[in-house]
C-alpha atoms as a printed R data frame, in Angstrom:
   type eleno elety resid chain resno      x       y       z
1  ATOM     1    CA   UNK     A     1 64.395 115.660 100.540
2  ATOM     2    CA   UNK     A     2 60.844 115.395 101.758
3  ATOM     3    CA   UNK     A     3 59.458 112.408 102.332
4  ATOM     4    CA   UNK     A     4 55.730 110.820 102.930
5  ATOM     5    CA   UNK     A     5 54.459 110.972 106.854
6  ATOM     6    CA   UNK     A     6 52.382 108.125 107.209
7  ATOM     7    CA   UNK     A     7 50.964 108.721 111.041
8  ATOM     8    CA   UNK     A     8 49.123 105.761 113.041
9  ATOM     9    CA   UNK     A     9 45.455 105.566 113.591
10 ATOM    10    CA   UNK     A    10 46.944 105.981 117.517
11 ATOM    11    CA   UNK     A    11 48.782 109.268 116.637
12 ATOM    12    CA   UNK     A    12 45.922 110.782 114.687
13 ATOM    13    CA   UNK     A    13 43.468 109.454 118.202
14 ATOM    14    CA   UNK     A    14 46.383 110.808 120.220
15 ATOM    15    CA   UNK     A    15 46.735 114.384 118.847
16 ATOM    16    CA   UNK     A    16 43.026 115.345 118.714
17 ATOM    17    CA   UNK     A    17 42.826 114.537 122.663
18 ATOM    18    CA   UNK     A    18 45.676 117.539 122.999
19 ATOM    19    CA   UNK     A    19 45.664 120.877 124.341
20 ATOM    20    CA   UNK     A    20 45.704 123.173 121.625
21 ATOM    21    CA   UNK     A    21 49.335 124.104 122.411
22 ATOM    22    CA   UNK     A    22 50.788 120.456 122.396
23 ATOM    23    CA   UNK     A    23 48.689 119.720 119.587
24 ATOM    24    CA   UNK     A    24 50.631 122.564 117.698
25 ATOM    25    CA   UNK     A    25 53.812 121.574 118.837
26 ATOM    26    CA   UNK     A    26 53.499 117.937 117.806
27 ATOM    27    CA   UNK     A    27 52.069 118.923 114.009
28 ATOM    28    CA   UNK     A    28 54.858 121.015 113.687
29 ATOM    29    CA   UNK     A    29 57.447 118.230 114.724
30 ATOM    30    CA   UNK     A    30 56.076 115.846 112.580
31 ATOM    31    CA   UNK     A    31 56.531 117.975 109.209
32 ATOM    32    CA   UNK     A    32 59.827 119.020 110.287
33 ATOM    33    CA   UNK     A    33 60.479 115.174 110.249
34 ATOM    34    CA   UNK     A    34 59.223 114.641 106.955
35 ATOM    35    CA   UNK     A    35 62.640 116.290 106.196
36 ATOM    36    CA   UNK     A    36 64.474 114.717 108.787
37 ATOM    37    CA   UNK     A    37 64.754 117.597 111.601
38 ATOM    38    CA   UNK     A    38 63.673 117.704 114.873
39 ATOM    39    CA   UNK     A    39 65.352 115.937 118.326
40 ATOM    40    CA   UNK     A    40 65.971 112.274 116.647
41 ATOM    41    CA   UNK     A    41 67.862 109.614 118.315
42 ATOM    42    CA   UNK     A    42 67.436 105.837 117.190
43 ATOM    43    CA   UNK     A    43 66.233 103.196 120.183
44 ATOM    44    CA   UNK     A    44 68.398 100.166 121.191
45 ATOM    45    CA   UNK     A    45 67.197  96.881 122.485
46 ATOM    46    CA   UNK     A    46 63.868  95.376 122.107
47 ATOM    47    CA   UNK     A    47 63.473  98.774 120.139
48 ATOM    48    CA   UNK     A    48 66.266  98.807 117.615
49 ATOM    49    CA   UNK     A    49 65.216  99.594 114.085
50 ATOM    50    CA   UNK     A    50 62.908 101.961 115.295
51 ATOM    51    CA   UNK     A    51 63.223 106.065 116.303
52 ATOM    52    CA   UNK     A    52 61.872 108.472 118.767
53 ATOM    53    CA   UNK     A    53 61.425 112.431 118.268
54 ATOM    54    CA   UNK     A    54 61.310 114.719 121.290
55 ATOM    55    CA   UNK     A    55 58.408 116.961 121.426
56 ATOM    56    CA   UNK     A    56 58.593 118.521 124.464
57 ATOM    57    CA   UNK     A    57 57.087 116.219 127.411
58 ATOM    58    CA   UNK     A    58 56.121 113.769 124.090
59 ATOM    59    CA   UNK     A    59 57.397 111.311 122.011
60 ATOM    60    CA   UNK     A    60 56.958 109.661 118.734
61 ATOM    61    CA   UNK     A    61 57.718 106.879 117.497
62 ATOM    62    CA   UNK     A    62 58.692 106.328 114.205
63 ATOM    63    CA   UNK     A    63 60.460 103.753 111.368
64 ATOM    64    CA   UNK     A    64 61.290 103.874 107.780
65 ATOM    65    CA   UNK     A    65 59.170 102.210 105.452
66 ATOM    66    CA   UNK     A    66 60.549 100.105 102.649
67 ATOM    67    CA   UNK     A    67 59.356 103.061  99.790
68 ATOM    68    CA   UNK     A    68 61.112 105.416 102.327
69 ATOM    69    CA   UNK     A    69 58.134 106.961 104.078
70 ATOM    70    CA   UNK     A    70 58.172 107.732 107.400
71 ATOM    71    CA   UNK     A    71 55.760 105.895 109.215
72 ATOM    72    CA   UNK     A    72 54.659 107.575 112.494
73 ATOM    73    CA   UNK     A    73 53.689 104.369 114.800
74 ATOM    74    CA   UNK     A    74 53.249 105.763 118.233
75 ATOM    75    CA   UNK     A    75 52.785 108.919 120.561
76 ATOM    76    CA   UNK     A    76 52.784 109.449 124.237
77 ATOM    77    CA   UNK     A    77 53.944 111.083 127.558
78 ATOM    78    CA   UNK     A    78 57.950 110.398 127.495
79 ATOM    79    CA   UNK     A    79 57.397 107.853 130.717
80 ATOM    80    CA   UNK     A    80 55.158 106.507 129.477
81 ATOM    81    CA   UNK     A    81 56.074 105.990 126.121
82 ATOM    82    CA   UNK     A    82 58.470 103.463 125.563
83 ATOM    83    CA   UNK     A    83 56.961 100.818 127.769
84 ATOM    84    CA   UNK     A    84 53.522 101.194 126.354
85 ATOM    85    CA   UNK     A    85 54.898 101.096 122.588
86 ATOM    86    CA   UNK     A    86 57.368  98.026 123.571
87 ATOM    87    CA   UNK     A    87 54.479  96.340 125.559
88 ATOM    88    CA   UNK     A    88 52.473  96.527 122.529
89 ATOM    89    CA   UNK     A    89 55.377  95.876 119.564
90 ATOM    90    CA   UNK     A    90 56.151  92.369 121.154
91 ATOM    91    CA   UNK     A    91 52.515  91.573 121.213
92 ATOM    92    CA   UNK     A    92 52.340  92.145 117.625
93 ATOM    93    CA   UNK     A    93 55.278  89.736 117.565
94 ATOM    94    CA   UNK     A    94 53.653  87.017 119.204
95 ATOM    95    CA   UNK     A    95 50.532  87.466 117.483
C-alpha cells in the first residue's frame, strides 16, 4: 500500500542545498517509504512515536499522520540529527 509523503518545509530547504548525488539518494528513500521500505527503526525516549530512515550519512525523520500519511518532519547529518530535531520538538512543546 502506498501512502501520501507529506515532507517539511525543512526537508524540501534541506534537499535543494544537496549534492546532486545525496539529493538522489534521499528522493529515492523517501518514495521507497511511501511504501514502507528503506532502513526504518522507531526512536525511544524524548523521541518515541516518531521514526528515522537511514540514507546513507542522513536521516529523516518521520511520523504517521492520523489519515495515515507519512509526514516527513526532519532531515540532517546522522550526528547531528537527533539533537537538532529533539532540541526543536520540545520547543514546540513548550510553546
Amino acid at each position: 500500500m502506498s501512502r501520501l509523503l507529506r515532507p517539511s518545509l525543512q526537508v524540501i530547504a534541506f534537499d535543494g542545498r544537496l549534492a546532486p548525488e545525496p539529493r538522489r539518494a534521499i528522493k529515492l528513500a523517501l518514495t521507497a517509504l511511501r511504501n514502507e521500505q528503506g532502513e526504518i527503526c522507531a526512536l525511544e525516549g524524548n523521541l518515541s512515536g516518531y521514526y528515522r530512515l537511514r540514507v546513507g550519512r542522513h536521516r529523516v525523520i518521520f511520523s504517521y499522520a492520523a489519515d495515515g500519511a507519512i509526514e516527513a518532519l526532519f532531515v540532517e547529518e546522522r550526528q547531528l540529527v537527533y539533537e537538532i530535531f529533539e532540541a526543536q520538538f520540545i520547543k514546540r512543546l513548550k510553546s
